[in-house]
N, C-alpha and C positions, 0 to 999 in steps of 0.2 A: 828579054822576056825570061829567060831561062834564068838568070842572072838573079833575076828577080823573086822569082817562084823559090830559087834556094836559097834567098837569104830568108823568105816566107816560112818556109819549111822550119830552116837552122832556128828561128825565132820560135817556132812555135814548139817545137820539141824543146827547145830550153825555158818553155811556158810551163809544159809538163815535168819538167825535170822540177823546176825550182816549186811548181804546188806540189808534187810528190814530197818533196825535202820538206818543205813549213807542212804538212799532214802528218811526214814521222816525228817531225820536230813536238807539234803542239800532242800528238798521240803521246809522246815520251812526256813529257810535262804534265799532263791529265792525269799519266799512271804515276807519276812520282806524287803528284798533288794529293792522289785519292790515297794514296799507300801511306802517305807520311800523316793524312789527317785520320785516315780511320783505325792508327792506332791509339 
């Protein structure tokens, strides 16, 4: 049970890890997007 619930946990904190990273990731890409077209 216990075994269980932490590999639940470990999965789900690295659910959050990995949409944090693709958030900064597409964030960075938006602002280089928008910077390089609205010159």
């Amino acid at each position: 049970m216990t075994n269980c619930s932490r590999v639940i946990r470990h999965a789900w904190h690295f659910y959050y890890a990995l949409r944090f990273v693709f958030k900064v990731v597409c964030g960075g890409f938006g602002i280089a997007f928008l910077s390089l077209t609205g010159r």
